[in-house]
C-alpha positions in Angstrom: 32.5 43.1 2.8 31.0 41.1 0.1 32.7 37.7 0.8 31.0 38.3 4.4 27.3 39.0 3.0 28.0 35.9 0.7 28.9 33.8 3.8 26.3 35.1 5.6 23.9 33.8 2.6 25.1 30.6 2.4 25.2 29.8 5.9 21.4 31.2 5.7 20.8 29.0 2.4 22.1 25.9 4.1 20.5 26.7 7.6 17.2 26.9 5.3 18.2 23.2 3.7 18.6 21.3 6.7 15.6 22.7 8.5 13.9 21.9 5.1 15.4 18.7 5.0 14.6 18.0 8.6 10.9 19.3 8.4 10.4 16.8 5.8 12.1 13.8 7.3 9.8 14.6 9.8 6.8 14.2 8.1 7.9 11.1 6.4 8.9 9.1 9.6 5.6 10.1 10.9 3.6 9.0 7.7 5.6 5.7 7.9 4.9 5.6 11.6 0.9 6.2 11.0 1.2 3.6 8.1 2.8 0.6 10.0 0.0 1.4 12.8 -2.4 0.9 9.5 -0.6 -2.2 8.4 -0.8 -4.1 11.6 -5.3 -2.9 12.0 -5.4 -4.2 8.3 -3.3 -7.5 8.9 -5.4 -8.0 12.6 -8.5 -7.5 9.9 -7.2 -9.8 7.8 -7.1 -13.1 10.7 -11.1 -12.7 11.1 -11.4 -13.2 7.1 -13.0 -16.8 6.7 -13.3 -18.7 3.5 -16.8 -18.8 1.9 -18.6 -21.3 2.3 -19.7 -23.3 -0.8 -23.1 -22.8 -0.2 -26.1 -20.1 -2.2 -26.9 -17.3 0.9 -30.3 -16.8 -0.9 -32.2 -20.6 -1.4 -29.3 -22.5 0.3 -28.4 -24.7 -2.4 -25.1 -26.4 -2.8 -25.0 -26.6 -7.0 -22.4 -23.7 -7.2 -20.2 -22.8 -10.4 -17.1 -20.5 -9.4 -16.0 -17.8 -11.9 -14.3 -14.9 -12.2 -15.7 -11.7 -13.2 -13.7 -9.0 -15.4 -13.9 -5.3 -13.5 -11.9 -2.3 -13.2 -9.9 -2.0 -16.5 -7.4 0.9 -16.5 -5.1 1.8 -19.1 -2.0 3.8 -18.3 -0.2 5.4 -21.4 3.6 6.6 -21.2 5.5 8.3 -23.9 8.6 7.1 -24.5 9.7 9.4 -27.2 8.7 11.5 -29.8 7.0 8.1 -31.9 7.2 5.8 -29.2 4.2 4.9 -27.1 3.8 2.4 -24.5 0.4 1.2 -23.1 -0.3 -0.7 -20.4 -4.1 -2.2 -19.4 -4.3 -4.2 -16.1 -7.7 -5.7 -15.4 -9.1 -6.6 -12.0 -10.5 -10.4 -12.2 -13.1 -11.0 -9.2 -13.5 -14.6 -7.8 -17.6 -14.8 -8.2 -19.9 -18.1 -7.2 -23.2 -18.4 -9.4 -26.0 -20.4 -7.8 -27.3 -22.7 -10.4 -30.6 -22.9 -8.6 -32.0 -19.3 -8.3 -29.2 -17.5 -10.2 -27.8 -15.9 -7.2 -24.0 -14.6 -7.4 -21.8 -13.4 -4.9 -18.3 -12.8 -4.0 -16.1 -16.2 -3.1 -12.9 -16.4 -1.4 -11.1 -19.8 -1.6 -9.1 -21.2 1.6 -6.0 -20.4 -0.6 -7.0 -16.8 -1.3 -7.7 -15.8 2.1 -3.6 -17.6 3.1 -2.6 -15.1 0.1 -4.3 -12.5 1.1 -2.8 -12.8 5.0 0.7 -13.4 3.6 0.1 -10.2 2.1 -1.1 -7.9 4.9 1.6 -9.6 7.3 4.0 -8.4 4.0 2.9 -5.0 4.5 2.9 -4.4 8.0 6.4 -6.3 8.2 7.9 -3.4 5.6 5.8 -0.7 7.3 7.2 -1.2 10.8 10.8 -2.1 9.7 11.0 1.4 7.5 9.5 3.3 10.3 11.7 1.9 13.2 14.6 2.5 10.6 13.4 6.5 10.1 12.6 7.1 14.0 16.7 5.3 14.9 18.1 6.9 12.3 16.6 10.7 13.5 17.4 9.9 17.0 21.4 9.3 16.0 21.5 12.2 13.4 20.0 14.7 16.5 22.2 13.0 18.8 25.4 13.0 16.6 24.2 17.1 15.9 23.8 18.0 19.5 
């Protein structure tokens, strides 16, 4: 009687797995689906970004310094043992123009950083949709192979 209620058990336990297992992978696939959708909207957004032009919005003048402005510092601090300590500080630098005339600054993207920036949104949306076409197969053959 007992080695019955302890099959019983595990055939509940493992029933409980692989709809746990199954509920998840669910949820994943559909979170990679919703994110390559997201990938290719952001890389679409990305083909309408144009260079700026080298030129002050405010009193139109073309005596323009480019710099780059220090934001967003953030530390991150990991323990690596019981003396050991490892920090790590990465610090956003912002491509700024400066109008020499009136003072004026503003955000500047170069011809080269809008290619990088394109290369990687295409980047993204090319791993989005390959790991969510690779999640949706693979489900379809394990529910095939099941049934």
């Amino acid at each position: 009687m007992g080695f019955i209620i302890f099959i019983v058990l595990a055939g509940l336990v493992a029933t409980a797995i692989f709809v746990g297992i199954t509920a998840a992978y669910c949820v994943i696939t559909v979170f990679l689906v919703f994110c390559a959708f997201k990938a290719r909207k952001n890389y679409q957004n990305s083909l309408l970004i144009q260079p700026s032009v080298k030129k002050c919005p405010a009193c139109g003048s073309v005596n323009i310094s480019i710099g780059f402005v220090s934001s967003n510092a953030t530390t991150s601090t990991f323990s690596l043992g019981k003396n050991s300590v490892q920090s790590t500080t990465r610090v956003n630098q912002l491509k700024t123009a400066v109008c020499q005339e009136c003072g004026k600054s503003w955000g500047f993207m170069s011809p080269d950083d809008v290619v990088a920036y394109q290369s990687s949104m295409r980047g993204n949306q090319r791993l989005f949709t390959a790991l969510a076409i690779f999640f949706v197969v693979a489900g379809a053959l394990v529910y095939i192979w099941l049934k």
